[in-house]
N, C-alpha and C positions, 0 to 999 in steps of 0.2 A: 449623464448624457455625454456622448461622445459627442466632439464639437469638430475637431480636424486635429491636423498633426503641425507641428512646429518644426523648418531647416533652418537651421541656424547654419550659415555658411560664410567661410573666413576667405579671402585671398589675399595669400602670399606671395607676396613679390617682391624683390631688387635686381634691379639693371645688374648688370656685371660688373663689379668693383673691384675685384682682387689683380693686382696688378699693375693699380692703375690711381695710385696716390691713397695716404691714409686718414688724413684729419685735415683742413674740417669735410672734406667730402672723399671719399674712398671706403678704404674697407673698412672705417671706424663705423659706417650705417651698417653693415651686415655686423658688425660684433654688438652694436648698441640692438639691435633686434635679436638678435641669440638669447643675450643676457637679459633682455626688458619684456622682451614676446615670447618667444618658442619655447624656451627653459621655463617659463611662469606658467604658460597653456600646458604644457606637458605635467609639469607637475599637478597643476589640476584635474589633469584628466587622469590621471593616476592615483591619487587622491579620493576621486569618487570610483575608481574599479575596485580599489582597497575598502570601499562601503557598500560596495554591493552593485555599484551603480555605472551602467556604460552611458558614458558621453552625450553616444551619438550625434556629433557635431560633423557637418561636413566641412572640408577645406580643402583648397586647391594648393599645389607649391608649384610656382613656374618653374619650366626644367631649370632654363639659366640660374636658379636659385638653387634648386637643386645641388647642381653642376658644382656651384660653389659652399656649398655647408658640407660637401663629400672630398671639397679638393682637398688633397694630402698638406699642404699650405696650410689651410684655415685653423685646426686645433691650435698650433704654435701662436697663431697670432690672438687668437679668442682667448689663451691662456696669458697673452702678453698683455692685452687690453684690460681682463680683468683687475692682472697685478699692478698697473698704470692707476685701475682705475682708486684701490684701496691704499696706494702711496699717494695717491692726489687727498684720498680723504683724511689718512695720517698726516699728511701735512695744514690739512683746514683745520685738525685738531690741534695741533700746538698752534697756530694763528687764532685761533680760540681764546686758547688758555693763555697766550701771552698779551693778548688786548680786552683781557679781563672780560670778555663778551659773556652771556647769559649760559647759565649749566645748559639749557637744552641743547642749544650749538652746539656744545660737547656730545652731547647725544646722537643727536642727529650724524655729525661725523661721527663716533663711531659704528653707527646703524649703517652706514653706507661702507664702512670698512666690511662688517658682520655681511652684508648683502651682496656685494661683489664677490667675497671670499665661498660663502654658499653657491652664487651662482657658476663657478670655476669649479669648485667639489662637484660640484654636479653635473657640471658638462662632460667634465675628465672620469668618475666614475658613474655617475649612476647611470648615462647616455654614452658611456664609452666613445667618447667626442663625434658624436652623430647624430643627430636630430633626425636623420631620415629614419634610422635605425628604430628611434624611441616612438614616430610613425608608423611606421611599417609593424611594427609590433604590437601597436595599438589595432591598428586595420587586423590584422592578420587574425585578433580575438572579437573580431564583428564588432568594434566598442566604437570607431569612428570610421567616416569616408574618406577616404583621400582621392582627390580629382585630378585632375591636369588644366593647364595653360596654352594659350602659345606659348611655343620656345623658344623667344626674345622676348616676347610682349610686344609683338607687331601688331598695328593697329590693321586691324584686316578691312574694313570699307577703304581706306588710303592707300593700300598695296596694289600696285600699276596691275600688278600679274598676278592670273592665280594660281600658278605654279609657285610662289612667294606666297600665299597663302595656304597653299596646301602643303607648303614645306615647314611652315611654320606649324602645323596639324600633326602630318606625318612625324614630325620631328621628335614632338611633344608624344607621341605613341607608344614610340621608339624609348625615349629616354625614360617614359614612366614604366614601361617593363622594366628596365634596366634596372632603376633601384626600389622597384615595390614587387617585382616577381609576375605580373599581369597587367592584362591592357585596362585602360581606364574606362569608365562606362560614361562618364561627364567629363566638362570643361570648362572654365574660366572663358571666354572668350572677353581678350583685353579690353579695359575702358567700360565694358560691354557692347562694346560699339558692333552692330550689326549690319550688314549691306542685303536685300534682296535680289535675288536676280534681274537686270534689268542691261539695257544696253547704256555702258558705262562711257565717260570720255571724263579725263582729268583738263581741267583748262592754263594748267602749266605747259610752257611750249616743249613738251618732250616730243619728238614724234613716234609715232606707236601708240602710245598713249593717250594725244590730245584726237582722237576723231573715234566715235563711236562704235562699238565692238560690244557683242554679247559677253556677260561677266557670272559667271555663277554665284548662287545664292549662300552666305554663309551657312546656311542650315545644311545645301546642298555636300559642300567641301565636310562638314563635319559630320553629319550619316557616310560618308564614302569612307569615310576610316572607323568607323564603328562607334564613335560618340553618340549617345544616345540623349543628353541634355547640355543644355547650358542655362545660365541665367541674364535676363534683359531688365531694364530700367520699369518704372510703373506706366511712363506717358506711353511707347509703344505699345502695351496692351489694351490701353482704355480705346487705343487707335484702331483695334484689330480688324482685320475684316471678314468674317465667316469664307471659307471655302470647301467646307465637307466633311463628311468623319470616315475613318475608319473602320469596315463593317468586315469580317469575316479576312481580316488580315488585308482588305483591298476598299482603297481610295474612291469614294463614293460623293462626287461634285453635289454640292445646292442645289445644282439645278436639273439633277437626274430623278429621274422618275423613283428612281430606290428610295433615294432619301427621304428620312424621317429622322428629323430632330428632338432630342431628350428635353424635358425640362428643363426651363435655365438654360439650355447649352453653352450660348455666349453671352453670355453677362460680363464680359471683359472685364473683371474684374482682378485686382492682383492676387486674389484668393482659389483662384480656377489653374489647372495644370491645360495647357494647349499643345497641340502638335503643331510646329511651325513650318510650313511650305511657301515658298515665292508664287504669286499668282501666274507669273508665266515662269517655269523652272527652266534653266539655260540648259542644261546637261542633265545629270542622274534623276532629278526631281524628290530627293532624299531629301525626310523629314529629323529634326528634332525639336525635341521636347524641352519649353521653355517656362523656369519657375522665374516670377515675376517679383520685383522687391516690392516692399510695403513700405511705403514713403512714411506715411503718418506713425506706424510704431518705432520704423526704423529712426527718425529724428529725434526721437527723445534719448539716443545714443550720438547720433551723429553731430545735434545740435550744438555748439561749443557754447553758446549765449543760455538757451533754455532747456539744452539735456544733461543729465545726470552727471557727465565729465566735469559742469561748470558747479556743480555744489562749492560752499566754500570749504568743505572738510578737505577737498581732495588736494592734490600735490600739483603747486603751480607747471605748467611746463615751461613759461617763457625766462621767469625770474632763476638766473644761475649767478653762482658766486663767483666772484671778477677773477681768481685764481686759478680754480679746478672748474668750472663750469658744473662741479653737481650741485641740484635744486634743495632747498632747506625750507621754501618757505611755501604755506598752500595758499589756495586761490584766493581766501578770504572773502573778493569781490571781484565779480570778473571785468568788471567795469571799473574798478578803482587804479589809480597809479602805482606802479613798480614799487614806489618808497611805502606806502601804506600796506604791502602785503606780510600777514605774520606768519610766524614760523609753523610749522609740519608737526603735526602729532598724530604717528601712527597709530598710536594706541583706537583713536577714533573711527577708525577704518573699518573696521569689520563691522559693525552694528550699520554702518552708513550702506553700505554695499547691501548689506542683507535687505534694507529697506528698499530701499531701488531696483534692488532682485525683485525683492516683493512686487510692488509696481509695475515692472514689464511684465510679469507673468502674467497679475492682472488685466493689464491692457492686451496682451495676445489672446488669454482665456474670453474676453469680454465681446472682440472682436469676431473673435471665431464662433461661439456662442450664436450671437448678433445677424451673422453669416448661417450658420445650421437652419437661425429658424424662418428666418427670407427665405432661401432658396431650397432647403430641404438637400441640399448637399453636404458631403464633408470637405471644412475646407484646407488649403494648404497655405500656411502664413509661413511668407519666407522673407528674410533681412539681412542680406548680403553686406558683411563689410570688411575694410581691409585690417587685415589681424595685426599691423600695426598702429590701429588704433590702438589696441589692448594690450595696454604696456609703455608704449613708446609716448603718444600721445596724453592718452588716460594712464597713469600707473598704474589706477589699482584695476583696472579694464579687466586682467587675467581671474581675480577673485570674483568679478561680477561675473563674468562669466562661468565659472565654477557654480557660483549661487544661483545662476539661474537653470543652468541644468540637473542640477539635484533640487531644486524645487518643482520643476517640470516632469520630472520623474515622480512623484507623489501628486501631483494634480490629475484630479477627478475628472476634467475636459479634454484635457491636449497632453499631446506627451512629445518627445523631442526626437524626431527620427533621420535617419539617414537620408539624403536626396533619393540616394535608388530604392531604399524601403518605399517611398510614398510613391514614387512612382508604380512600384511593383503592387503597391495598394490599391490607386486611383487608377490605372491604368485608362490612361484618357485617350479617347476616342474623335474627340473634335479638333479639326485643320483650320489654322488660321495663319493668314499673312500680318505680317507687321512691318510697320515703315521703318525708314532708313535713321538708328540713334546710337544715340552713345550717352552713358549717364555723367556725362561730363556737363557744366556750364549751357544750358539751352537745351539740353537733348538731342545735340551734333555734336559736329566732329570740332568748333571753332576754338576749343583749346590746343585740338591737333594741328590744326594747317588756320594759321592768323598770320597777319602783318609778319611777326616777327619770327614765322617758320616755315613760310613758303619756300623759302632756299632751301629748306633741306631735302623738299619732297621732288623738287629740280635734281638733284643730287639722288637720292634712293630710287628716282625712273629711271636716270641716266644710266645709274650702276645694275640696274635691274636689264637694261638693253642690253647693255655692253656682256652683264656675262649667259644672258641668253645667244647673244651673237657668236661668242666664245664657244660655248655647248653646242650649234650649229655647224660651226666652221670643222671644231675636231673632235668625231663622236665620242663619247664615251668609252664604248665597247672596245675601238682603239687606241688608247690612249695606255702609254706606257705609266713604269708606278711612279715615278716621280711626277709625270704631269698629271696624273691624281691628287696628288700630296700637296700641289700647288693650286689645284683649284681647287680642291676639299679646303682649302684654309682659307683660299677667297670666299668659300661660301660661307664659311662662318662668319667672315668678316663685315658679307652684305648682312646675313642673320643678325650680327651686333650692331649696325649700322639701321637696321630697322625698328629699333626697340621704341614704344612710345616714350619712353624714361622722359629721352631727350627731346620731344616737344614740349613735355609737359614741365620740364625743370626751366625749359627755356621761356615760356610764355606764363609761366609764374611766377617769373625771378626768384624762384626757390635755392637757387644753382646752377644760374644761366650761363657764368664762362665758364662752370667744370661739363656740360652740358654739350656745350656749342665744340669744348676741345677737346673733348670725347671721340663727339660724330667724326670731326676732322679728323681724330687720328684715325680711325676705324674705313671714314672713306679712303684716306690716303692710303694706308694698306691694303687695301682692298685692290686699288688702282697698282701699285706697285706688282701687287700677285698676278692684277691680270698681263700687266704688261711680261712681267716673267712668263707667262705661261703662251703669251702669244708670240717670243722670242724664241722659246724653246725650242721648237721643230726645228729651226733655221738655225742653230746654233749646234749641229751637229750630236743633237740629244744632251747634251752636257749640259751643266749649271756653273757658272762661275764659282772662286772660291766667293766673291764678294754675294751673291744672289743665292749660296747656300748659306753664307751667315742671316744674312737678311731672312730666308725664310723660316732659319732654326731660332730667331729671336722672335719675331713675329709667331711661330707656333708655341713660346715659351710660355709668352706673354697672356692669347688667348687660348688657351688648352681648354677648351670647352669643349665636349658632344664627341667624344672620342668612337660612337659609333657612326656617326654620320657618313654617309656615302653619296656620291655624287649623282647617283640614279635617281635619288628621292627627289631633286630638283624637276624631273622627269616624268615624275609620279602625275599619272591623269585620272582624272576623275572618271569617273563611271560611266 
C-alpha cells in the first residue's frame, strides 16, 4: 500500500566568515563543515547513484554560503585546515607513543591523520574544490533538490522594511541562478520564522518604524518572485485557519457559495501540504505552499539526550584532546562525566547506524501508514534540519543519512522524494493562514530580539532609514558609477548586518563577542559608505585618495553578491 512520500530536507547555512578571523570563530566553521558535512553528504549521495539509487534529498544552501565555498580564497585555506588538521593528529600520535598511552590512541590518531588526508583528496580532486559544483551536478541528473535561502539569513518578521525583505528574496533568486543555472522553485525561509500580513509597528524608538503601517505577507513577498514553497514549524499549522481552495486556477473563500470542501481538507495536521495566504493580504495576495516539520519523528534525530546522536557507540562531541582539540573518545554515557568517557571504535559504527536507519524508516513507514488509513489520504512526512547536524554535531550523521535513503528506496510504503516531486504529486488545493513563528525557543521570535539584542534591531532600523533616505534624496537612475559602487557596497553591508547569525550567537552565548564585533564592524562600515556617498555630490564628484582606500578595503574584505545591483532595493511587490 502506498502510504505517502518522505522530504527529507537539510539547511545549509554560515554567516559570512571569510575574512573575518580564523580559529576559534571564523573561517575554521566553514572548513570544519566542508570536511565534517558537505564532503561526507556528497559522498553519500554519490555512493548510492553508483547503486542504482537517487537520493532524492532536498537541501537549501544560503547564497551568503554559497558566495563563500565559490570564493577563489576558500580552496587554499580548506587545503590549509586539512594539513593543520593531520599535523595536529601526527603530533597526538607521538604524545601517544611517548606516554606509553593505550595502542588504540595510536589508532585513533592515525584514523584522523587517514580522514583529514581523504577529505582534502577529495575536495581537491574528486569536487574539483567546489561543493557547488558536486550539487549542481547532482541536481542537474534529477538525483536531489537544491533550494534557496535568504541572502544573509535575515530574519524576515524583524526587518523594519519590505524592501529588506524582498531584497533579501530577490537577492537569493539572483544568486541561485548564478551558480545552479536556474531560478529556485523553493526556499529556506530563515529560522522559519514567518510574518502574515497585518499592520506592523516595531516598539523600538525608530521613527518610521514604531507607528503602524500595512506590512506584507511573507508568503506574499515569496510568490512575487516565483518561490513556490517553503517550510514552517509544527505548532503554526495545528494553528491554521481554513480560508478556501483553489478551484479551476482561482481562489474560492469558505464562505462563498462555490465552495465545497474535500474530505479531511483541514486536518491541520503536519502530514497535509497547504497553500499559505494572509487573511487580509497587504499587496499581491500571493500564495505559497508550506511543508510542515514533524516534531515527534524529527526528535529522535534532533534529541541530544534520547535521540539516536546520544547512543553510547557514537563519537563524543564535547570531550577534545587538551592539544589538538580532535575527539578520541565516544559518548559512553550522555549523562556521565568528561573523565569516565571511553575511547572511539569506529569499527562499531556501521551496524549501529544501520539499526537506527532501520528505526526512523520504521517510524516514518508506521506514521504515514497510521495517517493513509484515518484519513484516506497520501500523506507527506517532512523533517527539516540543519545539515550541520550531520557531521559536525553527529559524526556519523552523513552515513545515517545515506542508510536511510537507500532503505527508503526499497520500502513497500514510502519512498523518499523531492520537495517539488510531492508537490507536483499532491498538488494541494486548500488555503490556510498561519500565525506569526519562528521554530526557535517558544515559537517566536525571542531568541531574535531579547534583553540582550534589542540594540541591535535599533541599529538594522536606523541603517534601514538612513539608506532608504539616501535612495530618495539621489535616484538611482542618476547616479554616476562610482556613487553606485559606493552604495552597492553599503547595501551589502546593511545585507551582512542583517543576518540572524548574530542574534542568535549573541543570545546563546555561543559566540557572543565575535557576534556583537561582527555587527559592529558591518554597521560601522555601512555608516562610513553612507557618509562617503552623501559627501560625494558636494565634493565635486571626486573621492579622496583616503575614501578610495577605504572603500577598496572595505569591498576586499566583503566581496559578496558580485551581481547585486542597487535597483533590487527598489524592487516592489506586485
Amino acid at each position: 500500500m502506498e502510504a505517502g512520500n518522505y522530504v527529507f530536507m537539510l539547511h545549509t547555512h554560515l554567516p559570512y566568515v571569510l575574512h573575518h578571523g580564523s580559529w576559534p570563530h571564523g573561517s575554521d566553521w566553514l572548513c570544519e563543515a566542508v570536511a565534517e558535512c558537505y564532503i561526507p553528504l556528497l559522498n553519500g549521495f554519490n555512493e548510492l547513484m553508483a547503486e542504482g539509487i537517487k537520493p532524492k534529498i532536498t537541501l537549501d544552501i544560503s547564497p551568503i554560503l554559497c558566495e563563500q565555498l565559490e570564493h577563489p580564497d576558500f580552496p587554499a585555506l580548506f587545503e590549509q585546515y586539512c594539513s593543520n588538521k593531520i599535523r595536529l593528529a601526527s603530533e597526538d600520535e607521538k604524545y601517544f607513543r611517548q606516554h606509553n598511552a593505550q595502542p588504540h590512541n595510536v589508532y585513533l590518531a592515525q584514523y584522523w591523520q587517514h580522514w583529514y588526508a581523504t577529505r582534502k583528496q577529495e575536495f581537491t580532486h574528486k569536487y574539483n574544490s567546489s561543493i557547488i559544483n558536486g550539487l549542481r551536478t547532482l541536481q542537474d541528473q534529477n538525483a536531489i533538490e537544491v533550494i534557496t535561502c535568504g541572502a544573509t539569513h535575515g530574519y524576515f518578521p524583524l526587518l523594519g522594511d519590505d524592501r529588506s525583505v524582498a531584497l533579501q528574496v530577490k537577492a537569493a533568486v539572483e544568486n541561485y541562478n548564478k551558480h545552479f543555472g536556474k531560478n529556485p522553485r523553493g526556499a529556506w525561509i530563515p529560522e522559519c520564522a514567518y510574518r502574515p500580513a497585518y499592520p506592523w509597528q516595531t516598539y523600538i524608538p525608530v521613527e518610521k518604524f514604531n507607528t503602524l503601517r500595512p506590512r506584507a505577507g511573507v508568503e506574499e513577498i515569496l510568490s512575487d518572485f516565483g518561490i513556490e514553497f517553503f517550510f514552517v514549524d509544527q505548532q503554526p499549522t495545528s494553528s491554521a485557519n481554513p480560508l478556501g481552495i483553489f478551484k479551476d486556477g482561482k481562489f474560492v473563500p469558505t464562505w462563498a457559495k462555490e465552495y465545497v470542501p474535500r474530505r479531511n481538507s483541514f486536518d491541520r495536521t503536519p502530514l497535509s501540504l497547504y497553500n499559505v495566504r494572509s487573511e487580509q493580504p497587504a499587496f499581491s495576495g500571493g500564495t505559497a505552499i508550506a511543508f510542515t516539520r514533524h516534531q515527534k519523528v524529527a526528535m529522535q534525530v534532533w534529541s541530544g539526550d534520547s535521540g539516536y546522536p546520544g547512543d553510547p557507540a557514537y563519537l563524543d562531541f564535547h570531550k577534545k584532546h587538551f592539544t589538538s582539540a580532535l575527539r578520541y573518545w565516544r559518548v559512553t554515557d550522555n549523562k556521565a562525566d568528561m573523565m569516565y568517557k571511553m575511547l572511539y571504535v569506529p569499527d562499531w559504527i556501521p551496524e549501529k547506524v544501520d539499526v537506527h536507519a532501520f528505526h526512523f524508516i520504521k517510524s516514518i513507514e508506521t506514521t504515514l501508514i497510521n495517517y493513509r488509513q484515518q484519513s484516506g489520504k497520501i500523506g507527506t512526512l517532512c523533517t527539516p534540519f540543519d545539515t550541520e547536524l550531520f557531521g559536525h554535531w553527529w559524526f556519523e550523521g552523513p552515513q545515517f543519512v545515506k542508510s536511510i535513503l537507500r532503505g527508503l528506496h526499497h520500502s513497500p510504503y514510502v519512498k523518499a522524494v523531492t520537495a517539488s516531486e510531492q508537490i507536483d504529486y499532491i498538488r494541494p488545493k486548500e488555503v490556510m493562514s498561519i500565525p506569526e513563528s519562528s521554530w526557535g525557543r517558544g515559537g517566536h521570535h525571542e531568541v531574535w530580539i531579547g534583553d540582550d539584542t534589542k540594540w541591535t534591531w535599533e541599529v538594522i532600523y536606523r541603517n534601514e532609514v538612513r539608506f532608504g533616505n539616501i535612495i530618495d534624496m539621489f535616484p538611482i537612475e542618476k547616479m554616476t558609477a562610482v556613487m553606485r559602487r559606493i552604495l552597492t557596497q553599503a547595501l551589502r553591508e546593511l545585507m551582512l548586518l542583517q543576518a540572524s547569525d548574530w542574534q542568535f550567537l549573541i543570545s546563546t552565548f555561543s559566540a557572543k563577542d565575535y557576534a556583537e564585533q561582527r555587527f559592529s564592524y558591518h554597521h560601522s562600515d555601512f555608516n562610513l559608505l553612507c557618509t562617503m556617498a552623501e559627501n560625494y555630490p558636494s565634493s565635486k564628484k571626486r573621492l579622496t585618495k583616503a575614501d578610495k582606500l577605504t572603500l577598496e578595503e572595505i569591498e576586499q574584505r566583503n566581496s559578496v553578491f558580485a551581481e547585486l545591483q542597487l535597483e533590487w532595493w527598489d524592487t516592489k511587490t506586485k
